[in-house]
N, C-alpha and C positions, 0 to 999 in steps of 0.2 A: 721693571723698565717701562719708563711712558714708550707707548705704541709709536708716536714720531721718532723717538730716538732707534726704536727696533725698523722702524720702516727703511732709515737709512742706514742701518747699521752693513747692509751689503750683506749679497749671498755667501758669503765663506762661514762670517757668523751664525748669518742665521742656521745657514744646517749644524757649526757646532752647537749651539742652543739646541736644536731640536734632537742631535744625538744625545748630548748630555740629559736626556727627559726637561729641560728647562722651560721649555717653550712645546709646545703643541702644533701642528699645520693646521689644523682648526684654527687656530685662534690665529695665526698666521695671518691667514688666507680672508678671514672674516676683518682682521682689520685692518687687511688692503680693501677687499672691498667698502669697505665705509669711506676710506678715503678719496677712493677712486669714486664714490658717489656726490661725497664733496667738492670736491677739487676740480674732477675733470670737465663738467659744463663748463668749464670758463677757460679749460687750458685745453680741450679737443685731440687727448694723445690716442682715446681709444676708439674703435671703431663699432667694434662688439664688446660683451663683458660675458665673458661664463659662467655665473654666479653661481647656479647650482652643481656645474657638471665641476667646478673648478672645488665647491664643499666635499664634492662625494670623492671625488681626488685625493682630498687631504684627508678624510675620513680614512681611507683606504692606505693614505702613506703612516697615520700616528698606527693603526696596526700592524704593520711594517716596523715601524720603529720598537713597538714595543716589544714586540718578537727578536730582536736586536740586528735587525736588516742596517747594514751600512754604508748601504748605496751613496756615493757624494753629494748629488744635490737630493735627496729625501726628503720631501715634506719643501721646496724650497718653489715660490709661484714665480715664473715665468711670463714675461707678456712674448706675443706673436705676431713679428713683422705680417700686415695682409697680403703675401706675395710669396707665402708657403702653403701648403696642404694639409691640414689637420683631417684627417677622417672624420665621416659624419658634416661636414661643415663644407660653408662654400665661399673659395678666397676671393677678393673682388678686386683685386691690383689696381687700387684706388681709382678706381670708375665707378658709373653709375649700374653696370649689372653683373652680378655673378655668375661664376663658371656653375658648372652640375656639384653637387657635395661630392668632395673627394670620399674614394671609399677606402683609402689608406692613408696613412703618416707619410710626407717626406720622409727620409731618412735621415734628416736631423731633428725633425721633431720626433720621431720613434729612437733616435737615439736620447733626446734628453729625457722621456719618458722611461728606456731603462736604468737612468739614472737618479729615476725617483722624481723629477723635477714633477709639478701641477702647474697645467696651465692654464692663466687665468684671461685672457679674452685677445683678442687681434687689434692692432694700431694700426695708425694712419700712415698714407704715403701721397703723396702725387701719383698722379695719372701713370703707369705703366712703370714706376719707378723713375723715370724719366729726371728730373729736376733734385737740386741740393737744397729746394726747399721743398716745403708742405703744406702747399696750400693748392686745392683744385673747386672747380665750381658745385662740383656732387656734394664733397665734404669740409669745405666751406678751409679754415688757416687753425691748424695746429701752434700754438704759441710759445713762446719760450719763456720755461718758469722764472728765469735770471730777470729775464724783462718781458712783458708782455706784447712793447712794440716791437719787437725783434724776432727774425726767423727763428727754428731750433735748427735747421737745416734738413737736409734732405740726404736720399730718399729716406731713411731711416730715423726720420723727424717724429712721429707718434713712439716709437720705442724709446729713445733719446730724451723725449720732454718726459714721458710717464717713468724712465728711471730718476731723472732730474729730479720729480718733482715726488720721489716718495712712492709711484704709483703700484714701482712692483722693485725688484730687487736686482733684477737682469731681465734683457728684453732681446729677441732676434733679431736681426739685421741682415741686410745684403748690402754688394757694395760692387757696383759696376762702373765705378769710375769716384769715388770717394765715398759711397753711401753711406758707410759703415763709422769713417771718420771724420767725415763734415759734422755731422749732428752730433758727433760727442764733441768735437770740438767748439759749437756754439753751446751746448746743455751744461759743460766743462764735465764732461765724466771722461774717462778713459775704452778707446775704438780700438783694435786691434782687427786689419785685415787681412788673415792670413795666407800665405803661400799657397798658388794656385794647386788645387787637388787635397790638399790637405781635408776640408769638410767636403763630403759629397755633396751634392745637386741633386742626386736622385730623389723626384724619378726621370727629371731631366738627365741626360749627358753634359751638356755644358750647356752657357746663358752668355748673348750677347757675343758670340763667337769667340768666346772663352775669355774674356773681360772679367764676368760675374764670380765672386765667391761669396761662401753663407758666415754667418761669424755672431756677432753681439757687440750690445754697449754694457757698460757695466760703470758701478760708482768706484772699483779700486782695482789694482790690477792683477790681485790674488783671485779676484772673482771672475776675472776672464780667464786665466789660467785657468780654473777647475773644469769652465765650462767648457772649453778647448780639450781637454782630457776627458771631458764625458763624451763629444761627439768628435772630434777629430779620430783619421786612422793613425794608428799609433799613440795615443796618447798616453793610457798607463801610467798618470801621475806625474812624466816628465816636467811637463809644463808647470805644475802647482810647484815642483818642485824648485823649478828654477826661478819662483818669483818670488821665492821665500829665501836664496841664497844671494851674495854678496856677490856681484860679478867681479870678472878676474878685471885686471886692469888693461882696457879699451882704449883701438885707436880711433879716433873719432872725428869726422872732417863735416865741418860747419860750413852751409853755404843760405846767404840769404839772396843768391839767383837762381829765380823763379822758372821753371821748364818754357814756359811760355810767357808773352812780355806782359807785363803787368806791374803796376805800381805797388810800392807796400809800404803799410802805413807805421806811423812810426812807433804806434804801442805794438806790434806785431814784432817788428825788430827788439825793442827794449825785451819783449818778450822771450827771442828766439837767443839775445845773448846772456842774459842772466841766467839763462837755462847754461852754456856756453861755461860759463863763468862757475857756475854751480858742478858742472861734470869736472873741469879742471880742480878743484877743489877736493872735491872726490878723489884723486889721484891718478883720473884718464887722460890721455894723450888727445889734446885737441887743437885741430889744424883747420883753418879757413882752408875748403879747396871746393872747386866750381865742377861737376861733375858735366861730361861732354852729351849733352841730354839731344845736340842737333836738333830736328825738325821734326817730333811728337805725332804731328795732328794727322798724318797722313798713315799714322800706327793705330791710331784711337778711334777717329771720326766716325771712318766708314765701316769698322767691327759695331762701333757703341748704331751708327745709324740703323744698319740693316738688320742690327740687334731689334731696335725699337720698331720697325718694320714687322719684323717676322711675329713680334707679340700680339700685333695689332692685329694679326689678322690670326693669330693661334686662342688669344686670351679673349679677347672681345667678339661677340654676335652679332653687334651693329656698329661698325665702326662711327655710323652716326653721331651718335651719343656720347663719342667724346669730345674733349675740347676744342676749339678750333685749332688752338696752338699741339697738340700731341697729334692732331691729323695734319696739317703740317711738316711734322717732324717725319711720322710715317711716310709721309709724302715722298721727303727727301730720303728715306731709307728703300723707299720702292726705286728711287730711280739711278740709289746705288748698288751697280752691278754685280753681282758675285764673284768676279774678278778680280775688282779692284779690294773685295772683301781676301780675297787669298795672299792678292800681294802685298795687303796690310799685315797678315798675318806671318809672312814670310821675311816683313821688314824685321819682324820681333828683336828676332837673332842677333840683327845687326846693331840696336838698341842695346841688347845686353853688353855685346862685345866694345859698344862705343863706353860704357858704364864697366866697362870691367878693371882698366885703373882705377877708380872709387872703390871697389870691392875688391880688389886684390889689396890695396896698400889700407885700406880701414874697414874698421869692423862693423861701424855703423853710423850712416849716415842723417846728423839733425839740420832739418829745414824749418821753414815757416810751415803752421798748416794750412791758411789760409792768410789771404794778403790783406786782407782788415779783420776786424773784430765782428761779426753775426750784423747783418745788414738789416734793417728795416723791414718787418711783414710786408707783404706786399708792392717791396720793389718792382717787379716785375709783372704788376699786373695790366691785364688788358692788352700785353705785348706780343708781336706775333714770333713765331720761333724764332728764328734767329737774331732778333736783336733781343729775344732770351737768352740765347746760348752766347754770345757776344758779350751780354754781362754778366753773366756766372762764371765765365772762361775766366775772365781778368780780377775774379773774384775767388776762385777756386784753381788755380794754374797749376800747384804741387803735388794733384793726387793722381792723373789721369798715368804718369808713365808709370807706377806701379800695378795697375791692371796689365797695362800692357806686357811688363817684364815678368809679371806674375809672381812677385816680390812682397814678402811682409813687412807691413809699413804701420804705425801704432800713434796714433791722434792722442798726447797726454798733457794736461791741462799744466797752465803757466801762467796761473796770476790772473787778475782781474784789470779790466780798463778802471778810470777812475771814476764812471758811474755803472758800476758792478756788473759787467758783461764780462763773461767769461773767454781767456784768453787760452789757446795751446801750441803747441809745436809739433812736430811729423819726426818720428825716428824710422828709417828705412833699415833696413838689412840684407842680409845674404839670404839668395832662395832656401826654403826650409828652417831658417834661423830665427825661429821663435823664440825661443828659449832666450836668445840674448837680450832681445826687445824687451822681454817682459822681467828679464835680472836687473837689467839697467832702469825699465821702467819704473819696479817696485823699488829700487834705491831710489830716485827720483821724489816719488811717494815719500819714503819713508825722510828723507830731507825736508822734503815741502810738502809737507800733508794737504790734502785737498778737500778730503771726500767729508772732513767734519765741518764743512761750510754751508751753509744750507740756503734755497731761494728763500725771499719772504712771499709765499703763496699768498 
């Protein structure tokens, strides 16, 4: 097999290859990094590369395997949102300085490590996670392999572009207010952000006043299943499993209005109904119906501000040295009171409850993911915060209330615009209901194949 075709061939293969003796993690790993030497000076997904610590990794997993260890991801390279704790090493939450070297694993990267994963170097993010894109003044715009004028999105913009673009197979993610499914949705791989509690945070307790979950992007939807079953509580295979069955037959309620007001453009719609049109087909029950979403921002704001707040002064040494615009933001999360942080968080409930005809009467709900197609690099530049947040809002409106509701909600790709930007749609679900996301999602897949489409790098 030429190495290009093995690069995207997606983590589920790649660890059958490497249990079947077909393939080696040596040789894996070695010719991601070539690539990743090639490619990424011009595409900026990675921040660090672990070259040698990522060889002796795979060294260590082919004797694993040969021994006949059949751990799931074995031998399979992983990249690492820079907004986790790897031991030995120091995360820099896309700033200009680093914390002290963690001298443990998060608990999700120690969890993909007993699952055999190697991890092969850290990606980019904006400033404090902050933004749906990735570009900051330290580390300069993370680009998107689809197009090179065009965001990959944010925060999880370096994982997203270096799975896009070949760089690694699966890459970590977080996602406090879309993180996780913006940037698959501009990369066009498949996001799944799951069900608040589901992946730990440790060694945090929660992030961003419980907004934040941990997760991945990935090129197909079997490969986020596995990786969900490696580190998720409870996993035990449910998940893989369910992305490999045929879902039962879904009631499904279609709405192209947006949580918050915002225009949508019209390859978005074409998008979100051929999708529409393709579930009916399939044999699921699908009904237009407008979910009662009420007045969001007063659930989101002030969790995500004081969120961004508290980093600024936990993760950074000088808050000097950040951008004007994330001091700013800090600004306004300093001068949101813990108060009105409680009674955001007490809104929650009533969010759900106003959302619980949509989940009572359907199984799962498809929206737009984003109300246009991946916007231009550096829209936003030289902007001060809020008339940042002011255009991301009406750019990003679909994903904010499922932090809020703490709801899994899975970014999966839908077709191309007509000059080859990739397009997706947002399936939401029942708290805990992964499994249907990702039955429905893999049928989806498996109608409209995606993942053998490749950027021209």
């Amino acid at each position: 097999m030429d190495f290009s075709d093995l690069a995207y061939a997606g983590a589920a293969r790649q660890a059958e290859l490497l249990r079947a003796g077909e393939l080696s993690a040596r040789e894996l790993v070695e010719g991601y990094l070539a690539r990743i030497e090639r490619i990424d000076p011009s595409l900026n997904a990675f921040r660090v590369v672990w070259s040698e610590r990522a060889l002796a990794e795979a060294d260590q997993a082919d004797a694993r395997l040969r021994a006949g260890d059949e751990r799931p991801l074995l031998g399979v390279p992983v990249a690492v949102k820079d907004n986790l704790d790897v031991a030995g090493d120091a995360a820099f939450f896309g700033t200009r300085t680093p914390r002290p070297a963690a001298t443990a694993d998060s608990e999700v990267v120690a969890r993909l490590r007993g699952a055999g994963a190697v991890l092969i170097g850290r990606t980019h993010l904006p400033e404090l996670a902050i933004w749906p894109f990735t570009e900051s003044a330290s580390w300069g715009v993370t680009r998107n392999p689809w197009r090179s004028d065009r965001t990959c999105g944010g925060s999880s913009g370096g994982s997203a572009a270096a799975v896009a673009a070949g760089l690694a197979p699966l890459a970590l993610a977080s996602d406090g207010g879309g993180s996780i499914r913006i940037p698959a949705a501009c990369c066009g791989l498949f996001g799944l952000k799951p069900s608040r509690g589901r992946v730990s945070l440790a060694p945090a307790r929660e992030h961003w006043h419980g907004l934040t979950v941990l997760g991945a992007v990935s090129r197909g939807v079997l490969d986020s299943a596995l990786f969900y079953d490696a580190v998720a509580d409870g996993g035990g295979g449910a998940l893989a499993a369910a992305a490999r069955r045929q879902p039962e037959r879904l009631r499904v309620a279609v709405s192209a209005k947006p949580p918050l007001r915002a225009r949508t453009d019209a390859a978005v719609l074409r998008a979100l109904h051929d999708t529409a049109d393709l579930l009916r087909s399939l044999g699921h029950e699908v009904v237009e119906h407008d979910p009662n979403y009420g007045d969001i921002r007063m659930l989101f704001g002030p969790r995500w501000l004081r969120g961004i707040y508290d980093d600024s002064r936990e993760l950074v040494a000088d808050t000097r040295q950040l951008e004007r615009r994330t001091r700013q933001m800090a600004a306004m999360g300093r001068l949101t009171p813990p108060a009105l942080v409680d009674r955001a968080r007490r809104g929650e409930a009533a969010l759900v409850e106003r959302l619980r005809e949509t989940f009572d009467n359907f199984d799962v709900l498809l929206m737009p993911m984003l109300a246009s197609p991946p916007v231009e690099a550096g829209r936003w530049e030289g902007m001060g915060a809020l008339r940042t947040f002011l255009g991301v809002s009406t750019w990003t409106p679909g994903t904010a209330p499922w932090n809020v509701t703490g709801q899994p909600a899975a970014s999966v790709p839908a077709g191309f615009t007509a000059d080859g930007v990739p397009l997706s749609v947002q399936l939401v679900g029942r708290q805990e209901d992964e499994a249907t996301l990702l039955s429905l999602s893999a049928q989806i897949e498996r109608e409209r194949p995606w993942a053998d489409r490749r950027p021209e790098l």
